[in-house]
N, C-alpha and C positions, 0 to 999 in steps of 0.2 A: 458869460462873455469870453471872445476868445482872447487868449496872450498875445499880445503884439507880434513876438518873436512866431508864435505857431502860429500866425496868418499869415507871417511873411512866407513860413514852409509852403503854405495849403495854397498860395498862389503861384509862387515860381517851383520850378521843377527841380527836383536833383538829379542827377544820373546817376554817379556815383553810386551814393549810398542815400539811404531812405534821411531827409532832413530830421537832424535831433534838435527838435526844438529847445530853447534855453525852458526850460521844466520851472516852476515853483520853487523845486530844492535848491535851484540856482547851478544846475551842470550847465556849462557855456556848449552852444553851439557850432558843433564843428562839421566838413564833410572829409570825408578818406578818398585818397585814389591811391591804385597803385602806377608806379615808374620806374623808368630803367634800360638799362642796358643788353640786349639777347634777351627778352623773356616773352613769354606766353601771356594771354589776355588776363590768366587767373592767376600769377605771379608777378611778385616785381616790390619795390620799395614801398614802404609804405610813406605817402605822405598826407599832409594833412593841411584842410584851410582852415584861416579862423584870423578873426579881423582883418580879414579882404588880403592875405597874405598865406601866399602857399609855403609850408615849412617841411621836415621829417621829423620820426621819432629813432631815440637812441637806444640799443642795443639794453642797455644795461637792466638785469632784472626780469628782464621780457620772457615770456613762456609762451609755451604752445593754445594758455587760456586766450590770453592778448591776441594771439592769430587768430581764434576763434571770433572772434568779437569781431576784430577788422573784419573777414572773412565775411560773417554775417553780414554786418553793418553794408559791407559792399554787395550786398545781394546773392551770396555765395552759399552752399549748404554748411561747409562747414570748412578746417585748417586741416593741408593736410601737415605744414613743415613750415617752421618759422628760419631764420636764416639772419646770423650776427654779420657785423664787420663789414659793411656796403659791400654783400656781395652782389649787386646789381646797380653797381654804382657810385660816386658820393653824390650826395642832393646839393641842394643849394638853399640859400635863406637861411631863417630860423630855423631852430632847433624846439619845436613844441612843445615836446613830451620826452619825460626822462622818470628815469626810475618807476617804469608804469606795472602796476600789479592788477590783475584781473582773478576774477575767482572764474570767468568765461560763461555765466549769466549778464551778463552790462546789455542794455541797448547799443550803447556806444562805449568808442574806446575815453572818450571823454567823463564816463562814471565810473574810471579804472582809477584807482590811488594814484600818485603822481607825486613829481615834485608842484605842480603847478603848471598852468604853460605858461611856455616861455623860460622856464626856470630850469637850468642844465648846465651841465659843467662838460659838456661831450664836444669829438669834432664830428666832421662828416665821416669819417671813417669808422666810426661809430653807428652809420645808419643802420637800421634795422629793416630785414623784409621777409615778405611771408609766401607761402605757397598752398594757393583756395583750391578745394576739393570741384570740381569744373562745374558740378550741377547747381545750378539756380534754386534760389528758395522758390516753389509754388505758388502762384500768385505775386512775385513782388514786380512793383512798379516803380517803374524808374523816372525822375521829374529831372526839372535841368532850372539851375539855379545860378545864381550871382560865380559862386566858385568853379561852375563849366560852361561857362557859358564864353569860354575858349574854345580854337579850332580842334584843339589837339582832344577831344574826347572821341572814344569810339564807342564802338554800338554795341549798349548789352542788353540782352531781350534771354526772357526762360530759355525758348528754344525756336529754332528754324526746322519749316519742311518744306519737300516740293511736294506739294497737295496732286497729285494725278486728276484728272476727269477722270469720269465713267469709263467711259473707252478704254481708258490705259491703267487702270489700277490694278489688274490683274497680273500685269507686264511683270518681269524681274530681270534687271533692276528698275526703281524708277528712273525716267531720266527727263521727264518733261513733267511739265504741271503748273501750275500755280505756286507763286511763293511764299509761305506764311510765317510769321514772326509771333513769340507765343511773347503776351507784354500784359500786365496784369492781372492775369491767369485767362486769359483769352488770345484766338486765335487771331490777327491782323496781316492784311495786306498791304504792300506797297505801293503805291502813287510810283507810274513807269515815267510820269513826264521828266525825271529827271537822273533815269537809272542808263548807265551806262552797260557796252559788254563787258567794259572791265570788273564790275560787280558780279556779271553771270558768270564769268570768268572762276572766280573766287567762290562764286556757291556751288559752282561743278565742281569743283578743286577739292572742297571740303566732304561733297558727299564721293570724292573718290573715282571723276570723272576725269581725264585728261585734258578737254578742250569741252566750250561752249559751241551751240552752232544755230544757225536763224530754224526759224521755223514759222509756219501759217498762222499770222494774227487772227484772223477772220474768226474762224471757231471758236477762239479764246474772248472775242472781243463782243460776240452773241451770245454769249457764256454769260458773261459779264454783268451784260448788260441787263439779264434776267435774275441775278441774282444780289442778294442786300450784299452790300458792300460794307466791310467795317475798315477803314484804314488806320495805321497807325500812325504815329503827327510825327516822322519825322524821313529827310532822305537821306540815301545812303552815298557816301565817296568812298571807294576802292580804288587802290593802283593798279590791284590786277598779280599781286605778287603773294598778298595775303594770304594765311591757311584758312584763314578761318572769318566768318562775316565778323566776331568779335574782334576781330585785330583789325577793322576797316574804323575811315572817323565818322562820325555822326555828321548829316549834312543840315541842310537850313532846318528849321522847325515847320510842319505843314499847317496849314490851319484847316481844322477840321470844321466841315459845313456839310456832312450829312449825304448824302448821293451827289451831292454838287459839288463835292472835297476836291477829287481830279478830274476836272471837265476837259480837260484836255487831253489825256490819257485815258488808261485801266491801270486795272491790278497788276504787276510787275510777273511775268511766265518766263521761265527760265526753261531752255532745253541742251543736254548737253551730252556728246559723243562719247559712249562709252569703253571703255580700252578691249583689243580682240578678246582677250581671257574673259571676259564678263559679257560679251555682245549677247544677245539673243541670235542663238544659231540657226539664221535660216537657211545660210547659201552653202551647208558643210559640205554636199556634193563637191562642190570645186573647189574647197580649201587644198586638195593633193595636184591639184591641177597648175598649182603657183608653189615655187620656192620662197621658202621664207628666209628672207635675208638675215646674213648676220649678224644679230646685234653686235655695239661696239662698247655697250655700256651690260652689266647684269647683277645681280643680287646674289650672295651668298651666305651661308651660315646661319639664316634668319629662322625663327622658329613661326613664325605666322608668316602669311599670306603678305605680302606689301611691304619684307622690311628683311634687313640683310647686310652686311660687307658690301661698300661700293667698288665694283671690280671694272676696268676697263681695258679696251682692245687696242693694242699699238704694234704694229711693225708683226701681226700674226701671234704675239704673246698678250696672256692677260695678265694684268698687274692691278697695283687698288694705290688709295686714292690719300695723303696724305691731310690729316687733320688741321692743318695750319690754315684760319680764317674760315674753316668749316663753316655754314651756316645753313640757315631754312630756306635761303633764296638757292643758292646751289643743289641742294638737297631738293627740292620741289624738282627745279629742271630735270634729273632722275628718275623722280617720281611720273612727272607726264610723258616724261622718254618711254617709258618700260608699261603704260599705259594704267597707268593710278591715277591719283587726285593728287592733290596738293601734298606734303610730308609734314607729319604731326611733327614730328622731333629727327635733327639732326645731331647724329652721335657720334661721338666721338671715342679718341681713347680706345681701340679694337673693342669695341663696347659689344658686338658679333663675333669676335675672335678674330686671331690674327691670320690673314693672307698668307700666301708665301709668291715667291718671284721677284718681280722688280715694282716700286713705288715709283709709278707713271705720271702722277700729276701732283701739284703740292701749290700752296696757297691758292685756291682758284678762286677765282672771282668769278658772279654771273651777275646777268642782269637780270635774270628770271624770267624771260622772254625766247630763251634758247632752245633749238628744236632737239639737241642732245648736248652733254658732261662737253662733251668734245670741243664744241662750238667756243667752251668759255675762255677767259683770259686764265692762264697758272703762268706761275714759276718753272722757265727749263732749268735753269742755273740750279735751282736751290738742290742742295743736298743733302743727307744728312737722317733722313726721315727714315725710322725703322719701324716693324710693322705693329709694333705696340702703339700706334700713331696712326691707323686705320681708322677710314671713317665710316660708317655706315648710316644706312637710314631708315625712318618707320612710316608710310607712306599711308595716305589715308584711301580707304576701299571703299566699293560699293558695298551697298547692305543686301547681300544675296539672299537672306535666310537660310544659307551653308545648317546653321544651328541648331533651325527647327525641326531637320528632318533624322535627326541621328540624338543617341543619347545616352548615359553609363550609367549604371543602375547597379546597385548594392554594395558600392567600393567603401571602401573607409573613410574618403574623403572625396571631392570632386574631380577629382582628378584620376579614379582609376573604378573601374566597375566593368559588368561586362554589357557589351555593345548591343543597344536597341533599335532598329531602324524603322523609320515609318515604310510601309508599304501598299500599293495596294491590292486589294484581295474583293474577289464579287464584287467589285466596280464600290468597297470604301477602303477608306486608309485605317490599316489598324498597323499595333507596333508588333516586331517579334524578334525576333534573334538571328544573328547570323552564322551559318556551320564554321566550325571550325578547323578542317580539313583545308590543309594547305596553309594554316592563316599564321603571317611571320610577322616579322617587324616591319617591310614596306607597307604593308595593307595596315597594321596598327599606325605607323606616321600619318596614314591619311586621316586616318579616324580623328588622333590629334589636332591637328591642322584644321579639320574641318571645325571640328566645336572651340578653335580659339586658345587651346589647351597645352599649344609649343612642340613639343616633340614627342617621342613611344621611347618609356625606358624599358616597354616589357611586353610582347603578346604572350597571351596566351590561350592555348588550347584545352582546356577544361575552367569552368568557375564554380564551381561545387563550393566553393567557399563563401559566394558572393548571392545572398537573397535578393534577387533581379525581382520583377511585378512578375507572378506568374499568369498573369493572362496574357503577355509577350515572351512562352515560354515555344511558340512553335515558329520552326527557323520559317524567313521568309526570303533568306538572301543565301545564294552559297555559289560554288566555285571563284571564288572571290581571288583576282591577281592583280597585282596593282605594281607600278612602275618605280614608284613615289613623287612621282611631280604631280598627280590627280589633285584636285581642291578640294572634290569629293567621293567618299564611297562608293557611290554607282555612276562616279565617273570610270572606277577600274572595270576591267573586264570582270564579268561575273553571268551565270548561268541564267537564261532569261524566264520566263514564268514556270517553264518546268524545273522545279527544285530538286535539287538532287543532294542528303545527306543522310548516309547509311547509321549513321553514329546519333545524329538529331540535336535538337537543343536544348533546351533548360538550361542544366549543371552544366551540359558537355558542351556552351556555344564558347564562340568566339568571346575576349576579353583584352580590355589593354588597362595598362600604367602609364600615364603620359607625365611629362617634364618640360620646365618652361629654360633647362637649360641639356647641351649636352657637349660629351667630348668630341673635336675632330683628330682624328690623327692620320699626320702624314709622312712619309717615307721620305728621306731623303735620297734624293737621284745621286747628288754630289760624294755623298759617303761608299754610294754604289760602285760609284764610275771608281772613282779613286783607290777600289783598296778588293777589285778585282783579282785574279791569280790561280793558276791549275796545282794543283797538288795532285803528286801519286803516291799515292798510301797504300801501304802492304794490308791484305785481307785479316791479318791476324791482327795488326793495330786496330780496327773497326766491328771487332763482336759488341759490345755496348750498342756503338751505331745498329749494326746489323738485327740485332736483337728488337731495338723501336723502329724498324723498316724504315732507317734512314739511306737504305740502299735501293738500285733499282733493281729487278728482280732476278737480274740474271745473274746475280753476286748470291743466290742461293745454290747456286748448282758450281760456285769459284773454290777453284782449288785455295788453301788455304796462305799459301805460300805466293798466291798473285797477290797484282794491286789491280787498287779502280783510282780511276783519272776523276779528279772531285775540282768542279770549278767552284771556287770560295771565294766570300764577299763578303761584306759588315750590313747589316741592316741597321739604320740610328730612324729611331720611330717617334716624332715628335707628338705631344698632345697640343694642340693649338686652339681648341674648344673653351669652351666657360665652364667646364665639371670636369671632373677627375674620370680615367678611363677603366672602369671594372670589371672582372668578368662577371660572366650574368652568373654560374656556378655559384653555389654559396660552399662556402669553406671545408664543409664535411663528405663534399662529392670532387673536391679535387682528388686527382690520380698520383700515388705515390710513382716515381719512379727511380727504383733500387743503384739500376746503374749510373744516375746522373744525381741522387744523393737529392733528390729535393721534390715540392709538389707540381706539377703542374694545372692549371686550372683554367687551363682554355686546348679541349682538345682539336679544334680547327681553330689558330691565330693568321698563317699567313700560306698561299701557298706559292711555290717558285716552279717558273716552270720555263723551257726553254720550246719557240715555237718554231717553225718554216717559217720563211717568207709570207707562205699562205695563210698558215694561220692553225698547224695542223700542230699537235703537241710532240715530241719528240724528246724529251726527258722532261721529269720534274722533280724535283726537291720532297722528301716525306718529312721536313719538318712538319710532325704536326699537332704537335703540344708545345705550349710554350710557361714557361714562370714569366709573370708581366713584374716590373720592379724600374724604381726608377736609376738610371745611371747618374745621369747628370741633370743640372738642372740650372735656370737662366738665374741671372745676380739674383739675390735675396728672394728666391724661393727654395723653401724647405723640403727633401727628400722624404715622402713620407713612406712609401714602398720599398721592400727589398724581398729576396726569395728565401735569402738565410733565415737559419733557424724556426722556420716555420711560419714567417713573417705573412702578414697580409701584403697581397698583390693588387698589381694594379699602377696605372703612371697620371701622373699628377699634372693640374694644367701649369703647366710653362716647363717640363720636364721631359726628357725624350728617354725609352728604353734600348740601350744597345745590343746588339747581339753583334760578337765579334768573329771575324772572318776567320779566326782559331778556335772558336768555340765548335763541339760536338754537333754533326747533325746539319750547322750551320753551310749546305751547301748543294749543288745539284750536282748527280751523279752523270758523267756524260762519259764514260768506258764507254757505250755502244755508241756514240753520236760519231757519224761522218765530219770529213770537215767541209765547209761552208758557210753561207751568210747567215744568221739566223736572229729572232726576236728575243732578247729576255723580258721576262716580265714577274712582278712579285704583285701580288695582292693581299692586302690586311684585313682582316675580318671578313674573310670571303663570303659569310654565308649568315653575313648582317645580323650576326648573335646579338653583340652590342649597339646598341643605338647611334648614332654618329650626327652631326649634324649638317655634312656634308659627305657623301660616299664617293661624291665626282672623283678625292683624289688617293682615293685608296689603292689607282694602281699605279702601276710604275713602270714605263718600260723603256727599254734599251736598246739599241742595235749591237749587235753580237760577230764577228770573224772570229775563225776559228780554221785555224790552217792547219791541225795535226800535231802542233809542239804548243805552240801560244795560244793566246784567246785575249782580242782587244773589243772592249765593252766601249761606247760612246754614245754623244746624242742620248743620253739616259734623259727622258719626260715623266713627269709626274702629273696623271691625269686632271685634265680639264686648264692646262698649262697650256694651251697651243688654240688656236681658231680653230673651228670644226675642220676648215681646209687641210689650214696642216696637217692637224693632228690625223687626220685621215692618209695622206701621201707620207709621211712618217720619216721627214727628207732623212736619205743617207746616202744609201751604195746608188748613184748614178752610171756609176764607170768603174772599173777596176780599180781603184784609186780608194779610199777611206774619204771621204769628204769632211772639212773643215770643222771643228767645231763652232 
């Protein structure tokens, strides 16, 4: 016969967590929810019911075993992060549980040692909460019982699809179909008589679509009609702001009657527009035929597809976005702006690294309803916000199968091997290698990117070290060029069925190292402008110089006893990335050099060069080794680089390297330059040795006069600083005149 207490389970439902019946041994029954303050469906306080009274548990004693248990208990795979001190909150009511010890076998947190419930000496600031691994136990079923049988539950189901018809399963992405809810370890549809768009809304969001859109009942409704229908008992409310259908509340309970369940309806079909970057390209003929506007909002620093620095367009300068009131609802408007789906996580803290320019908006508030960043309510007033205060965000995608089609084979870990590509050959796909001829670090970021893997800390050109399958030992890809904006491989330009590589694959193909972090560094324009100045140096002060071709050529054939006219300037080179900035050299292939007493270890770091108007070169600078080391560095970070004594190089994030406008070499020689208007420009890592996670702003340039005696530098820009407009008309010389800064 059954126990009282476990019939009362097997008739009412829980949601929550699977009903713990009071047992024989006498464990009282309890259910879990989590609550809170900013959190995600699988995170948040832990509370607990029990005698018709919702309460928390306190901090004290708690381990990662105890998150496990709740975790479970709540239908979750597993704990990833327990969390003291309400930090998602203080609860309210009782205080349940205190001093709870779990070995992390329990069914419930209620077979954990205890003081007892109810029995605690804690406050709420004592709450404790946890953070669930997002996957669903297999098979668990969710029931709804006395303790939720509140508005405030939302809807947790294994898993959500949009099931395709026949017709359109082949399609990539999906964006139409049916909508299934996986609840008991089965597939279930929803009853439409009571689903709104705003629901559609929120399942296009989630699989990474921008907007929902109508589409033809008819087919879907003859569809239907022919097939068994299994629904699941319950409807859905969404506001429509939602990331995710877990963060929507649970609506009425349906009652289940078998093919008569929704007689007034079908099964709930979502269809939903997918952003330009993902569309199925039919109409590409006349994509060149429209200008693409410019956006006002963009993504930077992000090491995957959909997430990045939020940057925005004001007055022709780009600027970002400051943290204060950040959130998911703000954060999403970005996402459907820049054509994504809903934003998994709103980050904070330059959590993508820090911006540089000006901090354009600050507290913003949205509705989540906004057609761009722009639209929302901020703070003009507020000031104060420095760019360690950057916010960024992680946007949820379409599922392209990017994945499927590329793969790294024999690294040391997942993250580095050399590159396998599906291709096809005599009408099947087999795998092979791609040449490695030509192949840098733009074509290695793609590779990254595409398999989800962050950033290329390394291509390379032979893998003889790395046992690849050798039945994908013959290259099937090669003349491979890529931009680095591609999503994938054979999105770059690359040689079409006729292959061409003199060299072959196996050992000698193509190979990367990827990184889910990396450094950016940027030049300071301001350091530029500022500390400008011609020097004329006698030829016999400059043998050293002249010696590492820091002259230009025709100081070979200079009597010894001339000078050369040397324009000099400071370069201050910040790291503003999430990893320290290395050379790719390793220590024993640096280049001594005798005259300047020290190693160098990047033979191309930067190069300086002075242009026409047009665009034509007319001196450049031969700096072209440099000692990387840190000068300076922001409050309380540590110097860890220097050149002396033979130190390891290299600049550190939140540290910039100086090179001073009296330093050796430090300069562009312009003896032969006329005078007139002209462009400066410096570029850092020209030739993408080191990985960067933004290259947009590695160059730098300037407006230049130069009358014959003086030389005045202004309007110094730092690339990807200005609107494509500007930046393209490069405002200065209008008139005889120097214009304004």
């Amino acid at each position: 016969m059954l126990h009282p207490v476990a019939l009362y389970c097997a008739l009412f439902a829980v949601l929550f967590a699977l009903c713990n019946a009071q047992s024989d041994s006498g464990t009282p029954g309890i259910q879990l929810r989590l609550a809170g303050e900013k959190r995600k469906h699988y995170e948040g306080r832990v509370e607990v019911f029990y005698n018709g009274e919702w309460g928390t548990v306190c901090d004290d004693d708690f381990s990662i075993y105890a998150a496990q248990v709740v975790c479970r208990e709540l239908g979750f795979l597993d704990a990833e992060a327990w969390l003291p001190s309400a930090k998602y909150g203080k609860g309210e009511g009782r205080i349940w549980l205190d001093n709870v010890h779990c070995t992390g076998g329990e069914k419930s947190l209620a077979q954990c040692e205890s003081n007892g419930l109810g029995v605690s000496d804690c406050k709420h600031s004592e709450d404790v909460g946890v953070v669930c691994n997002q996957k669903r136990i297999p098979g668990y079923k969710f029931i709804r019982n006395q303790a939720n049988s509140e508005e405030s539950v939302t809807v947790q189901v294994e898993d959500v699809r949009i099931r395709a018809t026949y017709s359109h399963r082949k399609r990539i992405p999906i964006t139409e179909g049916f909508l299934e809810v996986k609840d008991d370890g089965k597939w279930r549809q929803i009853c439409n008589e009571e689903w709104t768009p705003m629901n559609s809304r929120v399942i296009c969001g989630m699989y990474g679509f921008p907007v929902e859109k109508r589409f033809n009942h008819r087919p879907y409704k003859l569809l239907a009609n022919r097939r068994k229908k299994n629904y699941w008992g319950y409807s859905v409310n969404c506001t429509g702001n939602e990331s995710n259908l877990s963060d929507c509340k649970l609506g009425r309970e349906i009652e289940l009657k078998g093919n008569s369940t929704c007689e007034q309806g079908m099964p709930v079909v979502v269809s939903c527009v997918p952003g330009r970057a993902f569309a199925p390209s039919v109409s590409i003929g006349f994509r060149k035929a429209y200008r693409v506007e410019q956006p006002l909002v963009r993504l930077r620093g992000g090491a995957m597809i959909g997430e990045g620095r939020v940057e925005v367009l004001k007055n022709g300068e780009w600027g970002t976005v400051c943290d204060d009131n950040w959130n998911n609802r703000a954060a999403t408007v970005v996402c459907r702006e820049l054509g994504f789906g809903s934003a998994k996580e709103a980050l904070t803290g330059a959590r993508m690294g820090q911006g540089i320019g000006p901090v354009h908006m600050n507290e913003v508030e949205c509705s989540g309803f906004e057609k761009s960043l722009t639209e929302c309510h901020f703070n003009r007033e507020s000031v104060g916000c420095s760019h360690e205060e950057d916010a960024a965000v992680r946007c949820n995608v379409p599922a392209m199968g990017f994945q499927k089609r590329l793969r790294l084979n024999g690294g040391r870990n997942p993250y580095e091997g050399r590159v396998e590509v599906l291709a096809e050959k005599n009408g099947s796909l087999v795998w092979g290698t791609v040449c490695s001829d030509s192949w840098g670090t733009m074509e290695a970021m793609v590779v990254c990117r595409q398999l989800g893997l962050g950033f290329a800390s390394h291509a390379f050109q032979e893998t003889w070290y790395w046992e690849g399958d050798s039945s994908a030992d013959a290259v099937v890809m090669s003349g491979v060029r890529c931009s680095g904006t591609e999503l994938t491989l054979d999105q770059c330009l690359h040689h079409g069925k006729h292959v061409h590589c003199p060299k072959g694959g196996g050992r000698l193909a193509a190979g990367v190292s990827c990184t889910l972090t990396a450094p950016d560094l940027v030049l300071s324009a301001q350091a530029v402008e500022q500390t400008t100045y011609l020097e004329d140096r006698p030829m016999y002060a400059l043998q050293c110089a002249h010696e590492e071709h820091c002259l230009s050529s025709s100081a070979d054939n200079a009597d010894s006893s001339s000078y050369r006219r040397l324009l000099r300037f400071s370069s201050q080179i910040h790291n503003n990335g999430l990893s320290d900035f290395r050379p790719r050299a390793a220590h024993h292939s640096w280049i001594w050099h005798e005259c300047h007493r020290h190693y160098h270890s990047m033979e191309v770091f930067t190069h300086y060069d002075l242009l026409s108007l047009n665009g034509t070169k007319v001196a450049q600078g031969h700096k072209a080794s440099f000692c990387l080391e840190d000068t300076h560095c922001d409050e309380g970070i540590q110097k860890r680089y220097e050149c002396a004594n033979f130190g390891a190089q290299g600049i550190t994030v939140g540290c910039w390297d100086t090179y001073r406008h009296d330093i050796d070499c430090q300069w562009v020689d312009i003896t032969d330059v006329k005078p007139g208007d002209y462009i400066f420009q410096v570029v850092i890592n020209p030739n993408y040795e080191v990985a960067e996670s933004d290259y947009t702003n590695n160059i730098m340039k300037c407006r230049s006069r130069y009358d014959g005696q003086r030389i005045w530098m202004y309007n110094c820009r730092t690339g990807g600083t200005l609107s494509s407009e500007t930046e393209e008309l490069f405002p200065g010389l209008f008139t005889n005149q120097i214009s304004h800064r």
